[in-house]
N, C-alpha and C positions, 0 to 999 in steps of 0.2 A: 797237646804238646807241653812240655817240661821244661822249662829254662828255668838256669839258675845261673846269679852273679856272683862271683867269687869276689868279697875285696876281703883280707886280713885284715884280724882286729887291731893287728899290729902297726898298718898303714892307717887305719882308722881314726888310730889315736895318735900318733906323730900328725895328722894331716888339719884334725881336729883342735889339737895341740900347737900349733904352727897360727891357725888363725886366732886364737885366742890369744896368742901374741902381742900378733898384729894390732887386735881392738885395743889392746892396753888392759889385759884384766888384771886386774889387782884384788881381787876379793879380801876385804877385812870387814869384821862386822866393830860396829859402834854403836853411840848409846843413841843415836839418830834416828829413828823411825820414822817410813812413811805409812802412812794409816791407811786402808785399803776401803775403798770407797762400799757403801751398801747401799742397791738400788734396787727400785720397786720393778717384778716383773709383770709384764701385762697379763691379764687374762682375759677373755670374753663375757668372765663373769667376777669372781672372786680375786682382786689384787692382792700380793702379800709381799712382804721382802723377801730375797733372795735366801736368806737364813732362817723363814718359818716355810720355806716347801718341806712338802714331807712327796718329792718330787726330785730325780735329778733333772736339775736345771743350772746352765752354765750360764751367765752373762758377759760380753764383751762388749765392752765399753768405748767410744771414737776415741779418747785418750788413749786404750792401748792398744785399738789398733794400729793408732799414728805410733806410740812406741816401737811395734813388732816391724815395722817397714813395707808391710803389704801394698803391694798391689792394684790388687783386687780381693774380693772375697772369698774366692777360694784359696787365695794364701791364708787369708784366717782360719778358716775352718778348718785347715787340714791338719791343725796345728792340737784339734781339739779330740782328747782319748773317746774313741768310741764312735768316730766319724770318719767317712771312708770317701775322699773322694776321689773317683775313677776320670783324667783325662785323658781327648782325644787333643795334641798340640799345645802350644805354649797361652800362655794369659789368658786365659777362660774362653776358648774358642769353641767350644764342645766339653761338658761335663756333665759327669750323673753323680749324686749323691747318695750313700747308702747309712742306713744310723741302725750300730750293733746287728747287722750282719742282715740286716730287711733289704729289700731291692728298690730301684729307684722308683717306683713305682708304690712306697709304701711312707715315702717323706711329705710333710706338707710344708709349703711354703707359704707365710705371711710378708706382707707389707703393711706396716701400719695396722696389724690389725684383720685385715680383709685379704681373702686365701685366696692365690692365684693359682691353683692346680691348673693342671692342664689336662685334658679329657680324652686327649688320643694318644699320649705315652707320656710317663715320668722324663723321659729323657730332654723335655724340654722344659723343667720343672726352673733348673738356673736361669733360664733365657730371661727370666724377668726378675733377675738379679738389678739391685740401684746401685751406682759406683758409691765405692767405698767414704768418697767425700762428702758425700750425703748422709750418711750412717751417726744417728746418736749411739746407738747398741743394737747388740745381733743377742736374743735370746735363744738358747736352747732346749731344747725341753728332750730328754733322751728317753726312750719305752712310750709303750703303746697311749697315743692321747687322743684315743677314739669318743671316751666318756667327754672329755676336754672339746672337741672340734668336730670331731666325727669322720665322714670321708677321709679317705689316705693318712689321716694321721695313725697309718697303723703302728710303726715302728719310731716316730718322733714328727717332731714337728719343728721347724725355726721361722719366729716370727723376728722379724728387720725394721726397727722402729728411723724414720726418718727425723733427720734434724730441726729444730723450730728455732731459727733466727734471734736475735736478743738485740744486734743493732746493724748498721745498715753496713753492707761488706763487698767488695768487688776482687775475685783475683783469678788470674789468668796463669794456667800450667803448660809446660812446655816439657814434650820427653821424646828422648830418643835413648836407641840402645841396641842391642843385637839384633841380625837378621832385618835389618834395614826398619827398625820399630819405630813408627813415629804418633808421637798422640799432642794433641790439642783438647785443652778447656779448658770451660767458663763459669765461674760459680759468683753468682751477685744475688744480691739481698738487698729487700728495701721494705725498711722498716715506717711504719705510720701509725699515726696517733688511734686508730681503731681497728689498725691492719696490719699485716706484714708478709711480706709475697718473699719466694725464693724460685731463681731458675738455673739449672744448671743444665750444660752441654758439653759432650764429649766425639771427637771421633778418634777413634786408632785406628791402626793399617802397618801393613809387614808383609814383606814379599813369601816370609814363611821359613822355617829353620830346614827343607828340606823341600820336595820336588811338592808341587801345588797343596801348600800348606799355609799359602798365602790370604791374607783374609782383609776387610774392610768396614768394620764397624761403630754405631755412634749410638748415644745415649741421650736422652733429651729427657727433663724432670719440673714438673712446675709444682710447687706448693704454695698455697694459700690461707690464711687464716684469719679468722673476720672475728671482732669480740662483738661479744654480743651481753646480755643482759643474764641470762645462764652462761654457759660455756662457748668457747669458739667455734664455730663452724671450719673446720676447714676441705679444702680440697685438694688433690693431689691427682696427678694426671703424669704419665713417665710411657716412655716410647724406648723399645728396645729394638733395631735392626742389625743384622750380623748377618755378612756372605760372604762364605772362607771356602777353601778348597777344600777335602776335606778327602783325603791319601788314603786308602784302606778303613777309613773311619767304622763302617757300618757292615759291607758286603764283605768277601772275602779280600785279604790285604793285595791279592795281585791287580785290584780293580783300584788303578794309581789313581785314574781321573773322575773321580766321584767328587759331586760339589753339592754343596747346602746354604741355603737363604733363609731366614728365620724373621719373623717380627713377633713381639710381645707389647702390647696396649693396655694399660690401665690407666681408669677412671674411677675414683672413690670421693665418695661426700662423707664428713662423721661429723657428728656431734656430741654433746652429752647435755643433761637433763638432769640438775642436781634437786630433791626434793627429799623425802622420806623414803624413794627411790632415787637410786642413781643410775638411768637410766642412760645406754650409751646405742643410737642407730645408727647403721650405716646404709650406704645405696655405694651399688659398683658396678663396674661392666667391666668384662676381663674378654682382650684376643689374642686369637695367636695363630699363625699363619706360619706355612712350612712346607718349604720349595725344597723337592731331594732330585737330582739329578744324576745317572748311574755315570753315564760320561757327557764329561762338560763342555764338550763340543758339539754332542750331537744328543741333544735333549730328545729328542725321536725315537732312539734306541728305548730309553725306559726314564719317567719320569713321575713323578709323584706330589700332588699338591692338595694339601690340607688346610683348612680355614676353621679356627674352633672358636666360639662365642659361649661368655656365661653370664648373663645379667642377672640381679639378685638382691635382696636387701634382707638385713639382719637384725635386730634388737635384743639387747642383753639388760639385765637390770639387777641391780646387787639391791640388798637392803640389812641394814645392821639393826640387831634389838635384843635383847633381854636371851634370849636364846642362842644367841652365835648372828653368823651370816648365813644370808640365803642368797644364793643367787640362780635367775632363769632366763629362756631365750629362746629365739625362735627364729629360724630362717629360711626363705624361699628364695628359690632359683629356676633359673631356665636355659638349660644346656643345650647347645646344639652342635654339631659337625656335619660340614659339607667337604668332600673328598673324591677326587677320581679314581682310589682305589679301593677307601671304607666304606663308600657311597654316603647317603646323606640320612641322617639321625637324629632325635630329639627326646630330653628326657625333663620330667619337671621333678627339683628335689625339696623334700618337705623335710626339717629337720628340727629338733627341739630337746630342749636341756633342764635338767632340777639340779643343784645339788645344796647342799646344808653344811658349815661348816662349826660344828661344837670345839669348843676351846676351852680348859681349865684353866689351873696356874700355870701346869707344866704338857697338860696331853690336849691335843686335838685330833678329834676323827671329823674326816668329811666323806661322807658316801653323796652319793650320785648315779646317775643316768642318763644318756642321751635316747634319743628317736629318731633313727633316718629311713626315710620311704622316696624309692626312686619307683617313678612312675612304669619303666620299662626293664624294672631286676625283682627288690623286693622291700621289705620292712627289717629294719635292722636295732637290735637292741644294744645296746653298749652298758652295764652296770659296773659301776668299780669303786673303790675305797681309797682313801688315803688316810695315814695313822699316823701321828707326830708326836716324840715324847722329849722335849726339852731338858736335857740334863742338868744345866746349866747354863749360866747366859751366853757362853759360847760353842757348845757343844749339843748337838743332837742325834737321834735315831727315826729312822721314819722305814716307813714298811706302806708300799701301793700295792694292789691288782687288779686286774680289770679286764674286759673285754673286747674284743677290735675286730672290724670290720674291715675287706675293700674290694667293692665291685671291679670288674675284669674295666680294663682301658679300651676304647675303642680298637686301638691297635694291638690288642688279646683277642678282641671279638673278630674282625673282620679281616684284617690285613690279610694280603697274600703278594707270592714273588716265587719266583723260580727256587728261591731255598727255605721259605717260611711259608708258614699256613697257620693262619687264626684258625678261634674254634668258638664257634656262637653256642657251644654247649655248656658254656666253663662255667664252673661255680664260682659266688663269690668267697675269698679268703676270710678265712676266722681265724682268730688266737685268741690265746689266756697270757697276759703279760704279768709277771711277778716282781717286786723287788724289794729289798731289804737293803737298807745305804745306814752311815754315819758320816755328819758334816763336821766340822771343826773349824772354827773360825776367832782370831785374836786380829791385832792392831795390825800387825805387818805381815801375817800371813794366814794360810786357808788349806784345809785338807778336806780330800770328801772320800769315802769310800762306797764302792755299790755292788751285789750282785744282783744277776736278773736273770730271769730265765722265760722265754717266749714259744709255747705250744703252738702252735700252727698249726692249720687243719687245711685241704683242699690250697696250698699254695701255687699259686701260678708260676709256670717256670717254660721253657721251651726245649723239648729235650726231641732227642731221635728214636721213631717206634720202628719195630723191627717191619722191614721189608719197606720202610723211606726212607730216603735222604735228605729229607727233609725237617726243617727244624719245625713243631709244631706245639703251639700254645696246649699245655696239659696242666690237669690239678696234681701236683704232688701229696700221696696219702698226707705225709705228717712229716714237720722237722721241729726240731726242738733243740732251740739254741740255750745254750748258757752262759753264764761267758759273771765278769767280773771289769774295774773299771777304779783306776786309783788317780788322782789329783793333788796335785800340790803346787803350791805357790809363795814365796817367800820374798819380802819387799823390806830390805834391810840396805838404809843409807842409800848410796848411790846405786844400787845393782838391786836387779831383780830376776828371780831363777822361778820356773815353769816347767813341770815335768808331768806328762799321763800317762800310762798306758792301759792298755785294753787285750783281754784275750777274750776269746770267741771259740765255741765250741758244739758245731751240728752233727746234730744225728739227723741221719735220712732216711723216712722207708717210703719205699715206690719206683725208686729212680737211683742209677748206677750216676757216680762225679763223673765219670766220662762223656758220661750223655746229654749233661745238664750246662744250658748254657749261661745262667745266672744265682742261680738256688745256692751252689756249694764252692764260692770262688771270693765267698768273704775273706775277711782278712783272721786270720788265727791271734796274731802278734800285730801290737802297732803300739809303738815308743815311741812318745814326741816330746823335747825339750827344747825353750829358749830362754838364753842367757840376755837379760839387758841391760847395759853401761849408761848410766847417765852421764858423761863427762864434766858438762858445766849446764846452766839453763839454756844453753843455747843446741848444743852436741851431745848427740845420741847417738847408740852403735847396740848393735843386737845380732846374734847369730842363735840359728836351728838345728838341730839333727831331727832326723827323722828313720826311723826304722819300722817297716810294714814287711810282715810275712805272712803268704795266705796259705788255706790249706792243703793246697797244691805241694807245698814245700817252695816254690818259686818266693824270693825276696829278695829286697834290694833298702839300700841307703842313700840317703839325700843330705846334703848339708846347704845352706843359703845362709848368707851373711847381709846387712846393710847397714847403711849409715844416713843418718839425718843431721844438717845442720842448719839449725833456724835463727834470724839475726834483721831483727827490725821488721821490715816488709818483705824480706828473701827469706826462702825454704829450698835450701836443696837438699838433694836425695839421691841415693845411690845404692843400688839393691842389686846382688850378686847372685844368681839361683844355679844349684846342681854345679857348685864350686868342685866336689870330687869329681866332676864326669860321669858317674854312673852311667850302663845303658841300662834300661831298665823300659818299663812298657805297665801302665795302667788299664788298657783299657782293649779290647779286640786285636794287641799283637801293634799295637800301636808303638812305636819309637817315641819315646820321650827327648829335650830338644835336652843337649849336654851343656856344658856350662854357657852361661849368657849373662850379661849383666842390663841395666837399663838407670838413663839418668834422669832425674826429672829438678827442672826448674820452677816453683810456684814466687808469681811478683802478687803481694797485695798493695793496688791502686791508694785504697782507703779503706 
């Protein structure tokens, strides 16, 4: 089916024009400059700043996401060229993430470091998203970072660094706003002379912008950190439960009364080991549990409940010398799934990394390789390069490629339903990921530029064979995306302007677009800008456009506005989304909720 939303560009920009009003924009530039902070992004082996990757890699930073007025994290992200994110309902009730035009099943998710994939679909990859008030920075790492991580990181990877306390804090949020939205939490810190603990709790809850789209959810986060004589140990332990109603979500959209229950559990221990090695281990156990009911009255009819388990530990070790860096690693794991419909599974994964990074004045190449062997698929090679050539001290070029792997999901292999059938014969996905980028970077602003291009071999997709009607897990011969990817950012005096966009561009052989139910439904077009108003130290105001157009031809426009004003111990907040109305649908024919606003009150105790 074909939909398309008609708005003029002419109401666009009256409409656009109008709230800009509103904020007070004034744009003049002066000799005032704000300096644009440069920060270290993590790696599991080799740290660098964000200005020596020869890598597109994005960082956002808790400063600007409290600028931009988010939410949640998927307000951030979507904001980000070259990231796709598909919901089902308003404030992160159901989402899948897609990076340059890979499937949700090809993103990896970190916390802290330590990957919380999920082993029975991508689609529960967000569930173990940490609220935003937790968040020091969201790194992004955009193309294939199979050599970098290995599993899933076929098409990108975001690793979610959590906050580390500095003195001791108490404060208490309070929000209401459309659709009967109400949330409570609690972020305290207590800081001590060899320790410093943080816990944070959250629940929200909304009868739902439309017939059982109603939902009930709460967040719970503890971190720890103990000094020690080396570095700190710390620990970190976060509980994600979510049960919404969940309208057309999955099955066909006439099946109103479909409902979903979710849990995501993690537990991570990390340290590090400063010597002539810097060596960094971790210990983790990640679950995830996942209640689908076809109708929410009568669980009997047809019902589904998955339990996935990953315990595991890693060790990374960097070492600097006379030659460049080196860095290596090595990880084991123990996956399992128990299921009344996948049955019950178990696979042990053995995983390990070299790579070297040579540096002159101005050029660095680092080559590299990963090793992953899954006891129950295969041995999987990952080699890849990164090339950096320094222009000048604010200008670069960088050129990666490399190799990427990712075994089928449990829910490729086994799953079945009256209109889907797994296929235990499926091979795992290969690509060859390519890119050629230029950064640019001065005091008050940042440019990056990238093309990429991603070969894919045997991808997984679910399309229709002739003579069923049934959707059924198949390898797509070959796609081969292209696509390109521009940035910019300018932080001049009181206001700051944020513009991406991204095109995308597949080829397909094997498989007709008609027939494909995720492979060719990327996005073509996606334009994102925000404009942000400092007013005084205290009032802030920031608005969005967003434009996404997929290859369908179907697209649609978003606009969202908010305002922040912080004053002693008070934060209020006030965030307006889908200000035009738009109808428009992300995700399975899904209704997106039309305009809504939500308020939020934060009192800090001490």
């Amino acid at each position: 089916m074909r939909v398309t939303i008609v708005v003029s560009k002419q109401m666009v920009f009256k409409r656009v024009a109008f709230f800009f009003f509103l904020l007070g924009f004034q744009f003049h530039i002066t000799a005032q400059e704000t300096v644009l902070d440069e920060v270290v992004v993590s790696s599991p082996r080799i740290e660098l700043l964000a200005a020596q990757q020869s890598r597109s890699v994005t960082t956002l930073t808790a400063e600007e996401i409290e600028e931009s007025g988010a939410t949640t994290i998927i307000d951030v992200l979507s904001d980000v060229a070259g990231i796709e994110l598909r919901s089902r309902g308003a404030q992160d009730v159901q989402s899948d993430i897609y990076i340059r035009g890979g499937g949700f099943d090809q993103v990896l998710l970190l916390i802290d470091g330590i990957k919380v994939d999920n082993p029975q679909t991508g689609h529960h990859t967000l569930n173990a998203i940490i609220p935003i008030e937790m968040i020091e920075r969201v790194e992004i790492l955009k193309g294939a970072a199979g050599r970098v991580y290995g599993q899933n990181a076929f098409s990108g990877a975001i690793n979610i660094v959590t906050k580390k306390p500095s003195s001791e804090d108490l404060k208490v949020t309070l929000s209401g706003g459309s659709f009967d939205y109400l949330k409570a939490a609690l972020y305290a810190t207590d800081q001590r002379e060899s320790s410093s603990h943080t816990l944070y709790a959250e629940t929200r809850s909304s009868d739902g912008y439309r017939y059982n789209t109603d939902y009930n959810n709460q967040n719970y986060l503890w971190k720890s950190s103990w000094d020690t004589n080396q570095e700190p140990i710390e620990l970190l332990a976060s509980f994600n439960n979510r049960r919404f109603g969940a309208n057309g979500f999955y099955a066909s959209p006439t099946f109103t009364d479909q409902y979903e229950a979710t849990q995501s559990s993690l537990l991570g221990l990390t340290t590090s080991i400063n010597g002539s090695w810097h060596i960094k281990p971790k210990l983790y156990w990640k679950r995830g549990q996942d209640e689908f009911i076809l109708f929410k009255n009568d669980p009997s009819i047809y019902r589904n409940m998955h339990i996935t388990n990953k315990l595991g530990g890693e060790v990374n070790a960097t070492k600097k010398h006379a030659l460049g860096t080196t860095g290596i690693g090595f990880e084991l794991a123990r996956v399992s799934i128990q299921s009344n419909n996948l049955g019950e599974h178990a696979r042990t994964l053995v995983h390990g990394y070299l790579e070297h990074r040579f540096a002159s004045n101005r050029w660095d190449v680092t080559p590299g390789f990963s090793v992953s062997h899954y006891t129950d698929q295969d041995t999987f090679f990952y080699p890849g390069i990164d090339i950096g050539f320094q222009i000048n001290g604010d200008s670069r070029l960088f050129f990666n490629s490399g190799y990427t792997y990712r075994i089928p999901t449990y829910t490729d292999l086994y799953y079945n339903d009256p209109t889907t059938l797994g296929n235990e014969s499926l091979l795992p996905e290969k690509a060859l990921s390519t890119e050629l980028g230029f950064r640019h970077r001065q005091n008050n602003w940042k440019l990056s530029i990238s093309l990429f291009q991603r070969d894919a071999k045997n991808y997984i997709d679910y399309v229709v064979l002739a003579g069923d009607e049934r959707w059924q897990a198949s390898n797509i011969d070959q796609i081969l995306s292209q696509g390109g990817e521009f940035d910019v950012v300018v932080n001049i005096s009181r206001h700051k302007f944020a513009m991406g966009y991204a095109y995308l561009k597949d080829d397909v052989d094997g498989v007709s677009s008609a027939l494909s139910r995720y492979a060719i439904n990327s996005r073509k077009h996606h334009l994102s800008t925000r404009w942000t108003l400092k007013w005084s130290s205290s009032v802030t105001s920031s608005i969005s456009y967003r434009y996404a157009e997929q290859h369908s031809g179907y697209h649609y426009n978003v606009v969202d506005a908010n305002m922040v004003v912080a004053k002693g111990r008070i934060k209020l907040s006030l965030s307006a989304h889908n200000i035009l109305n738009a109808a428009y649908t992300e995700q399975n024919l899904v209704p997106m909720p039309k305009g809504h606003a939500l308020l939020s009150l934060q009192y800090q105790l001490y």
